[in-house]
C-alpha positions in Angstrom: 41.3 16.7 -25.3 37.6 15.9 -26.1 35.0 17.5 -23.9 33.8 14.5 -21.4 31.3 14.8 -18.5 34.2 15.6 -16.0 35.0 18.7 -17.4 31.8 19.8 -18.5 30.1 18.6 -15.3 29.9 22.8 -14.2 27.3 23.3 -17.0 24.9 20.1 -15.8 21.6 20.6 -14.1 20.2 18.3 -11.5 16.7 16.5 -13.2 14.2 16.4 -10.5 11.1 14.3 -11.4 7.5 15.4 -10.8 7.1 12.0 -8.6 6.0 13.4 -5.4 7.7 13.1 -2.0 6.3 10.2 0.4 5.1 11.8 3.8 5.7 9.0 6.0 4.5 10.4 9.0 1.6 8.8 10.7 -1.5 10.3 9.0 -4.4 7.7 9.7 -6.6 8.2 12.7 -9.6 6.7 12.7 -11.6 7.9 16.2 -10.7 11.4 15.5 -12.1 11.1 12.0 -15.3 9.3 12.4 -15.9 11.2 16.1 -19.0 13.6 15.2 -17.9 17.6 14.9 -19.6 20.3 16.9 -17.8 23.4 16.0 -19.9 25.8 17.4 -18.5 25.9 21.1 -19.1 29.4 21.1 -19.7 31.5 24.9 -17.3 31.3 27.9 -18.3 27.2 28.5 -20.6 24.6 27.4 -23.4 23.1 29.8 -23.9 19.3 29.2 -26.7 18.1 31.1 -27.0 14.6 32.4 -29.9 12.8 33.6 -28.9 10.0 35.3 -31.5 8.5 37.5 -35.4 8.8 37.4 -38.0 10.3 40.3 -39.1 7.2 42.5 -42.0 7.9 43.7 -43.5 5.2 42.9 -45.0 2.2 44.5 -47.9 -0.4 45.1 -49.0 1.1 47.5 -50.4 4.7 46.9 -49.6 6.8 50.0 -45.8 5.3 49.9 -45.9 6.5 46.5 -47.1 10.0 47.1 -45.1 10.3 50.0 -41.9 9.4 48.4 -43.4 11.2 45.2 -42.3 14.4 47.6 -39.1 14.3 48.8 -37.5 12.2 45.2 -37.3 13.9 42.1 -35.1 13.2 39.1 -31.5 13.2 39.5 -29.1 15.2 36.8 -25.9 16.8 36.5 -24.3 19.1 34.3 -20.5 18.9 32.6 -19.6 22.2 32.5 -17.1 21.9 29.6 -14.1 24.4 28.8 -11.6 24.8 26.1 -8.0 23.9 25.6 -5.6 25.9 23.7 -3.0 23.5 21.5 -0.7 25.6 18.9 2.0 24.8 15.8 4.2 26.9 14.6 6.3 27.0 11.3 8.7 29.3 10.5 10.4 29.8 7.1 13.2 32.4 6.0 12.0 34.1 2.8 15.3 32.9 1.0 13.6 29.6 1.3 10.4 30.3 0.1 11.5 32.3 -2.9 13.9 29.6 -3.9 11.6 26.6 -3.6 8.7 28.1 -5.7 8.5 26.5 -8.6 9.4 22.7 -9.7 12.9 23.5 -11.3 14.0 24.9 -7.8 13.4 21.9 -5.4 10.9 19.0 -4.8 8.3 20.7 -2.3 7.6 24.5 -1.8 9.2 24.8 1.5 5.9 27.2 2.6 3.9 24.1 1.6 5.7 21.8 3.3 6.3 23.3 6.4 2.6 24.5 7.1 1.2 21.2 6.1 3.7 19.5 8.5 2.7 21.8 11.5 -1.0 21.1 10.5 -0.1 17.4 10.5 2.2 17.6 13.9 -1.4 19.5 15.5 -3.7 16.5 14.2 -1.5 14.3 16.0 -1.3 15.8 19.2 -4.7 16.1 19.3 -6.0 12.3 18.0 -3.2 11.4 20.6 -4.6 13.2 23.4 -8.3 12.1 22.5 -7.5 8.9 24.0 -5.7 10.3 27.2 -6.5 11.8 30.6 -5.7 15.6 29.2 -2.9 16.1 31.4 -0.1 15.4 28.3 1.2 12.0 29.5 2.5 10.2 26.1 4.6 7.4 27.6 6.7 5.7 30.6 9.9 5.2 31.2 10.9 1.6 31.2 14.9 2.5 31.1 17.1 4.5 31.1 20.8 3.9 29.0 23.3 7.0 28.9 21.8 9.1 26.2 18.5 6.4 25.2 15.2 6.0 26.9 13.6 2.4 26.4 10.1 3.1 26.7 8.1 1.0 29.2 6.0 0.2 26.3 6.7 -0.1 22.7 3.5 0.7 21.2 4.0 4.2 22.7 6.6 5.1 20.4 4.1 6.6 17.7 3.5 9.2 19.6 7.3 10.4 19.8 8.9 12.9 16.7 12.4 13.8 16.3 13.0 17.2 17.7 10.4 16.9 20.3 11.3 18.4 23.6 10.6 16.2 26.8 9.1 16.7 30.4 9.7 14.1 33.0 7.3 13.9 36.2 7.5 11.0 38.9 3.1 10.6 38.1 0.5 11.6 35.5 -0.7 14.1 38.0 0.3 14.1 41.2 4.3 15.1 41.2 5.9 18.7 39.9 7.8 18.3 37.0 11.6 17.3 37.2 13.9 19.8 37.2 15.9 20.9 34.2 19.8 20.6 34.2 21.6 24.1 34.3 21.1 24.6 30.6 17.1 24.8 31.3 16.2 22.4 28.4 14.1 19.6 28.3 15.4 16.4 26.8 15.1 17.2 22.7 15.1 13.9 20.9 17.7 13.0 18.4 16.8 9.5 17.3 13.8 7.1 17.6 13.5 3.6 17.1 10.5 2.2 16.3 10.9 -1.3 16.8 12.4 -1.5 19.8 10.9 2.0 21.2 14.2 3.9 22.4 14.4 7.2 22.0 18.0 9.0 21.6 18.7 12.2 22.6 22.2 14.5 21.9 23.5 14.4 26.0 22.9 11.9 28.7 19.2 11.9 30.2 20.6 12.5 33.5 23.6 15.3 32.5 23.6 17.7 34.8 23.8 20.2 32.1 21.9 19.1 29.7 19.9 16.5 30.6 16.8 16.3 33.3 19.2 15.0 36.6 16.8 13.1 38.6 15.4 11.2 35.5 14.5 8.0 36.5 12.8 4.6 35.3 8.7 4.7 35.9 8.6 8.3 34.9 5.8 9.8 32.9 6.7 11.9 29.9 5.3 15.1 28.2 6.0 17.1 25.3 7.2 20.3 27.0 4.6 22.5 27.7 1.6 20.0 27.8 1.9 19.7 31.4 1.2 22.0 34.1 4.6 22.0 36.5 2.4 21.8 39.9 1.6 18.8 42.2 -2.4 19.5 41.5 -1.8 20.1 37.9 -4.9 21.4 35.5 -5.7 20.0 32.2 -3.6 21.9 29.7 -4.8 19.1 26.9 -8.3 18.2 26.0 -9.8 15.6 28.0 -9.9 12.2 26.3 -11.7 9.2 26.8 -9.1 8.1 30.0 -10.3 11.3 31.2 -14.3 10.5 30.5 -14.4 6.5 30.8 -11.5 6.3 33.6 -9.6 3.0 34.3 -10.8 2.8 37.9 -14.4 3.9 39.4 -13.8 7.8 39.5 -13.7 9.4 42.7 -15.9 12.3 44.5 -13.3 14.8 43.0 -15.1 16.8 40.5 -14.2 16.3 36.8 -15.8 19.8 35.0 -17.8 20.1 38.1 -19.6 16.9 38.4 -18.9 14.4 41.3 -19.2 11.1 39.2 -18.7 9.2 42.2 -22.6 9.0 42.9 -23.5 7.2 40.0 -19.8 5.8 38.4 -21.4 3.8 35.4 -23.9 6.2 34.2 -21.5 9.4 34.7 -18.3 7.7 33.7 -19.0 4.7 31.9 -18.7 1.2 32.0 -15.4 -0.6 32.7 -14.1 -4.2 32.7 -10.7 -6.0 33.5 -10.8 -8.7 30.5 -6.9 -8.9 30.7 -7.4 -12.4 31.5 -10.5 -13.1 29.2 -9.6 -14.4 25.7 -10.0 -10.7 23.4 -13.4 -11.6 21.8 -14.6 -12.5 24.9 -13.5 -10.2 27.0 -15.1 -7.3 24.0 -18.3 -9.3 23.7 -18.4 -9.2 27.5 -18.0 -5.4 27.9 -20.4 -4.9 24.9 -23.2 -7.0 26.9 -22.1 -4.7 30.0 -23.1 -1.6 28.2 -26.2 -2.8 26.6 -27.7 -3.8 29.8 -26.9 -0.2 30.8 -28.8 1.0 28.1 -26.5 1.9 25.3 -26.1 0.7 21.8 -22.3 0.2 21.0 -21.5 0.6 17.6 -17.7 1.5 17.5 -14.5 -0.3 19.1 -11.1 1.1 18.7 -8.1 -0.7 20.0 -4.3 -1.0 19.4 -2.9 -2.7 16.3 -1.1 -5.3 18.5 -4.4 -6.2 20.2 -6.5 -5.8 16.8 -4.1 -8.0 15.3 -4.7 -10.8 18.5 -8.4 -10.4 17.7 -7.7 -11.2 14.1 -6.0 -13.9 14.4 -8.3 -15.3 17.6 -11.0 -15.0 15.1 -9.1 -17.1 12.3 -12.0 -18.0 9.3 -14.6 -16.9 11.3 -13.3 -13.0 10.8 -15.7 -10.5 8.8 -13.8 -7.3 7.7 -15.7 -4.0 7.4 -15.1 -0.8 5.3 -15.7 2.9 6.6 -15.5 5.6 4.6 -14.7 9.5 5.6 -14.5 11.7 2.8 -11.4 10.3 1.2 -9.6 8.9 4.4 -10.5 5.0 4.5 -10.4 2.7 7.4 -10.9 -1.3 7.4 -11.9 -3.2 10.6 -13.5 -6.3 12.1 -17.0 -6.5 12.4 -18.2 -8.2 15.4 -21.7 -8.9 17.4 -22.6 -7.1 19.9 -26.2 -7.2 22.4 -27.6 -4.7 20.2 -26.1 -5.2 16.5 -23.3 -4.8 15.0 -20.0 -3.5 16.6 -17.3 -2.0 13.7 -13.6 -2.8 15.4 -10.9 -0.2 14.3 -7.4 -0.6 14.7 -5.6 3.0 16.0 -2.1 4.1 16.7 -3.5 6.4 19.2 -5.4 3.8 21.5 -2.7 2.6 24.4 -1.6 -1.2 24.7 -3.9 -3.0 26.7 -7.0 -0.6 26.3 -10.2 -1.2 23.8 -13.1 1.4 23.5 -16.2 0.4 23.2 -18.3 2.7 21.9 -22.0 4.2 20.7 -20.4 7.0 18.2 -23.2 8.8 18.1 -23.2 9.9 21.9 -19.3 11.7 21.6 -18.8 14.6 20.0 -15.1 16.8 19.4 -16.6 20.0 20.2 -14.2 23.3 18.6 -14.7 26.8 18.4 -14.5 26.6 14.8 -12.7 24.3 12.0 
């Protein structure tokens, strides 16, 4: 019998080419790359002083001036600004790493892999969380199916990994967390669809074993651990631009000891409702809103869904735009603003319904090193 590849297929290597492995997880994210860096936040806290109004004593009249000259003097607060602790972790046997070392072994160096993943897994959570309140809140529940979630919005499923573990809360920040069934664990996703944004897990949501029991549409979720599991929770995440430029007119509550309510725009931002505005109007709008507040916007970042509706509301008329940052690259829209040009990015971080408007040069990620 003549030797043929069946019984000589013991002695056959594998051939792995040098091509290199496609990371397909989500690597582009444009506001946390272009924000400036300040990577000094050295100390206990960092003092951010505002001024937000001017000394009024002033008048035609001269003894109105000096006497209000007296009693008004020029109005500023401080941010008192603290850090936030986020951590990755990978762990690797050393059988693995000795047995992926070199290219004959295997495709990637499993110590290379792994760390660059958690790296990548921490750059995520973060450029997530810089467009968020700080409390950990990645998505809502729109429905729940036996073991699936549908998430209340689709555009919410880039922020969800397999093997993520889940915390459920009735509110962002107002409700303890739900309790765990008797096993203890959050909800540890098996599956995720990203087209139709339903997330799979190994047991039924609501298992009393295994799942979270009194899971329920409406709920927020959290990666476990993000969220602090009290009614009056504290920021465990870093405060995003929710957090700085809330949706509604911030209250006398004090966000890093500053009551915002006195002067909302100038210690919270400008806000606008253009849900019923065609897009380019309803940006050009909130860009005229700022200028006349005194800022120059430079930046808007957005959803792809709505970047694409402002592409296509822009037809022939569009102008695209390239940014640079060291070797990541972006492409936008350029659009008009009161004071020049505004550069539009689309970001997987932003949430649906929500554009940014920004002057980049005012924000800063501030770290206590690289």
């Amino acid at each position: 019998m003549s030797l043929d590849m069946t019984s000589f297929d013991a002695a056959l290597k594998e051939y792995y080419t040098d091509d290199a492995v496609e990371n397909m997880v989500y690597k582009d994210n444009p506001f946390f790359a272009l924000v400036p860096k300040m990577e000094e936040f050295f100390g206990r806290n960092l003092p951010v002083p505002i001024i937000y109004g001017n000394p009024q004593g002033r008048s035609a009249n001269f003894g109105r001036a000096q006497t209000r000259g007296q009693i008004s003097n020029t109005a500023v607060k401080q941010f008192t600004l603290t850090r936030v602790k986020d951590y990755a972790v990978a762990t690797i046997d050393n059988e693995t790493i000795e047995a992926s070392k070199n290219d004959s072994g295997a495709f990637l160096e499993a110590a290379t892999v792994e760390i660059d993943g958690a790296i990548q897994s921490l750059t995520r959570s973060l450029a997530t969380a810089q467009y968020h309140s700080g409390y950990g809140d990645i998505g809502v529940i729109g429905s729940i199916s036996t073991t699936t979630i549908t998430l209340a919005t689709t555009e919410d499923v880039t922020n969800f990994e397999i093997g993520m573990e889940l915390d459920l809360s009735a509110s962002q920040a107002a409700n303890t967390l739900r309790a765990y069934g008797s096993s203890g664990n959050g909800l540890i996703i098996t599956g995720v669809n990203r087209s139709t944004g339903v997330l799979t897990f190994a047991y039924n949501v609501t298992d009393a074993t295994n799942g979270i029991p009194t899971a329920t549409a409406n709920d927020y979720i959290f990666v476990r651990g993000d969220r602090q599991n009290s009614a009056t929770p504290s920021r465990l995440k870093l405060a995003g631009l929710e957090a700085w430029i809330p949706y509604t007119s911030p209250s006398s509550t004090p966000f890093f000891g500053v009551d915002r309510s006195l002067d909302p725009t100038r210690l919270a931002g400008q806000r606008l409702d253009g849900t019923s505005m065609p897009i380019e109007e309803g940006l050009i709008t909130l860009a005229t809103l700022i200028g006349r507040e005194g800022g120059s916007p430079t930046h808007c970042f957005l959803n792809f869904s709505k970047y694409a509706d402002l592409e296509k509301s822009l037809g022939a008329k569009v102008q695209y735009v390239d940014l640079k940052m060291g070797d990541i690259g972006f492409r936008g829209i350029r659009i008009n603003g009161p004071k020049g040009e505004i550069k539009v990015l689309p970001d997987q971080n932003c949430p649906l319904n929500r554009a940014y408007i920004l002057q980049l040069d005012t924000w800063k990620h501030c770290s206590l090193g690289k």
